[in-house]
C-alpha positions in Angstrom: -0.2 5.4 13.9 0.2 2.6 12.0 2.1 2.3 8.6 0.7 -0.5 5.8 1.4 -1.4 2.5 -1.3 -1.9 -0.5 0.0 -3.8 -3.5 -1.6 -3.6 -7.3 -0.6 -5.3 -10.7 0.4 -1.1 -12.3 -1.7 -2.5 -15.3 -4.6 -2.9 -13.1 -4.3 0.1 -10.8 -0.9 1.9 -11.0 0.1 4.5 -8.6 0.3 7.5 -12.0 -4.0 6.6 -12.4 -4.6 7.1 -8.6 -2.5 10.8 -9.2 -4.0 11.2 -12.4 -7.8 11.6 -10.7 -6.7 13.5 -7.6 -8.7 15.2 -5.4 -10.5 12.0 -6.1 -10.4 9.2 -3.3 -10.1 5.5 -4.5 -11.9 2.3 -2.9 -9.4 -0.5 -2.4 -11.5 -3.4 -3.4 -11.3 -6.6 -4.7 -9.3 -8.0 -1.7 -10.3 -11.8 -1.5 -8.0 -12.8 1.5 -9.0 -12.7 5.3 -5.7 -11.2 6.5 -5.7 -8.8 4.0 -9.5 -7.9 4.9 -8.1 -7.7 8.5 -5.2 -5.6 8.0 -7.6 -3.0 6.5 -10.1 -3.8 9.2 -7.2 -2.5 11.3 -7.0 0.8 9.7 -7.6 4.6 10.9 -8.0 7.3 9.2 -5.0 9.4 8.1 -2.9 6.4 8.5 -0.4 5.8 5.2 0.7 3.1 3.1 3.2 2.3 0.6 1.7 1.9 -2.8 3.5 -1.2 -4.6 3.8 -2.1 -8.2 3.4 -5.8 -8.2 4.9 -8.6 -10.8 5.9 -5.6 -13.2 8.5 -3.2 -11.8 8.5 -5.0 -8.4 8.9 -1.9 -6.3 7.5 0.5 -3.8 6.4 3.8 -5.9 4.3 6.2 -3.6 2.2 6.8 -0.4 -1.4 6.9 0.0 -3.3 8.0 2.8 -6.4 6.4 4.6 -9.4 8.3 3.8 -12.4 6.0 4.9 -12.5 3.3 7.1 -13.0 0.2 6.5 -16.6 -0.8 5.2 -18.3 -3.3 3.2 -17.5 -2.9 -1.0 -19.7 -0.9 -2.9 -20.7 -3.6 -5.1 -22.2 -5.9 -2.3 -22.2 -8.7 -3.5 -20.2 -10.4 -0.8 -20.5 -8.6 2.6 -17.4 -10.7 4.2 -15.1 -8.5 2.3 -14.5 -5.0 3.0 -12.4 -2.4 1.8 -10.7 0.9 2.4 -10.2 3.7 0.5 -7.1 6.1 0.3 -5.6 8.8 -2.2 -1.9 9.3 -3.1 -0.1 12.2 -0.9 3.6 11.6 -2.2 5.8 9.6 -4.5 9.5 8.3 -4.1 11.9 10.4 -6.1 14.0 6.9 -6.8 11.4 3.7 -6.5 12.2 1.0 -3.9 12.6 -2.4 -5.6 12.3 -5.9 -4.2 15.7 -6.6 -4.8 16.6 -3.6 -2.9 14.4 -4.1 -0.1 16.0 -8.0 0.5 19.5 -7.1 0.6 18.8 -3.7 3.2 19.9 -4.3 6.2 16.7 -3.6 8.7 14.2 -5.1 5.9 15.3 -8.7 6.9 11.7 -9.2 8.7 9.7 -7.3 6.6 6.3 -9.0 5.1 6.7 -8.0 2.0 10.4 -10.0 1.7 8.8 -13.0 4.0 5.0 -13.2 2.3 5.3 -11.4 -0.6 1.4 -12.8 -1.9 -0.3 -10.6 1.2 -2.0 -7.7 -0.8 -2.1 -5.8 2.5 0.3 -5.6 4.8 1.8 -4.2 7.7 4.9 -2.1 8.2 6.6 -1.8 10.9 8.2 2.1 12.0 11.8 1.6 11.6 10.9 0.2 7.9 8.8 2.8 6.6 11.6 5.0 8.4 14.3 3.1 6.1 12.3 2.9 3.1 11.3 6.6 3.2 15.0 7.3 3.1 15.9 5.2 0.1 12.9 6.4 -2.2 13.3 10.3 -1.1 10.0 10.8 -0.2 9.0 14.1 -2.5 4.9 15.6 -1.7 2.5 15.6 -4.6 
């Protein structure tokens, strides 16, 4: 299984509203760039994703989990872009910053570090791996 990473502005979706309206599933839309749209094109269900607070805080906060594939948005007005949509399943005990992630040894090639403006994004095993242990993974 794959691992990903979805980032949002915490003023415009923060990872504490997506917990806040559990059981409830959210749709990821919105995404206006093709490799974005094809990471989540990419997607199976049950795969996870770290959830990342972009331009304030700067760091990786929780997981979500892949709860429906990838399908046209619900507002249809534009049927090139799809989305996905995922609920939380854990946060990290001790967030994961940018800074952090740049200076970890084992990060050096991670997207997020080399094309930070990619909204969705893959992650490779031995990152998740090493970010999971830095954050302390703890269930919701």
């Amino acid at each position: 299984m794959a691992h990903w990473l979805f980032k949002s502005e915490p003023d415009a979706i923060s990872f504490q509203s997506l917990v806040d309206r559990l059981p409830a599933d959210e749709e990821w839309h919105g995404i206006r760039n093709y490799g974005a749209r094809n990471n989540m094109r990419r997607m199976t269900l049950g795969e996870q994703a770290f959830f990342y607070h972009s331009n304030i805080g700067k760091e990786i906060v929780g997981i979500v989990e892949v709860t429906r594939l990838s399908q046209p948005e619900t507002n249809g007005i534009d049927p090139r872009w799809d989305c996905v949509w995922f609920r939380p399943v854990a946060r990290l005990a001790r967030p994961v910053t940018l800074e952090m992630c740049k200076v970890q040894p084992g990060l050096e090639r991670m997207v997020l570090i080399n094309n930070s403006r990619l909204s969705v994004q893959p992650v490779s095993e031995a990152e998740w791996e090493i970010i999971c242990g830095l954050g302390r993974v703890v269930p919701l």
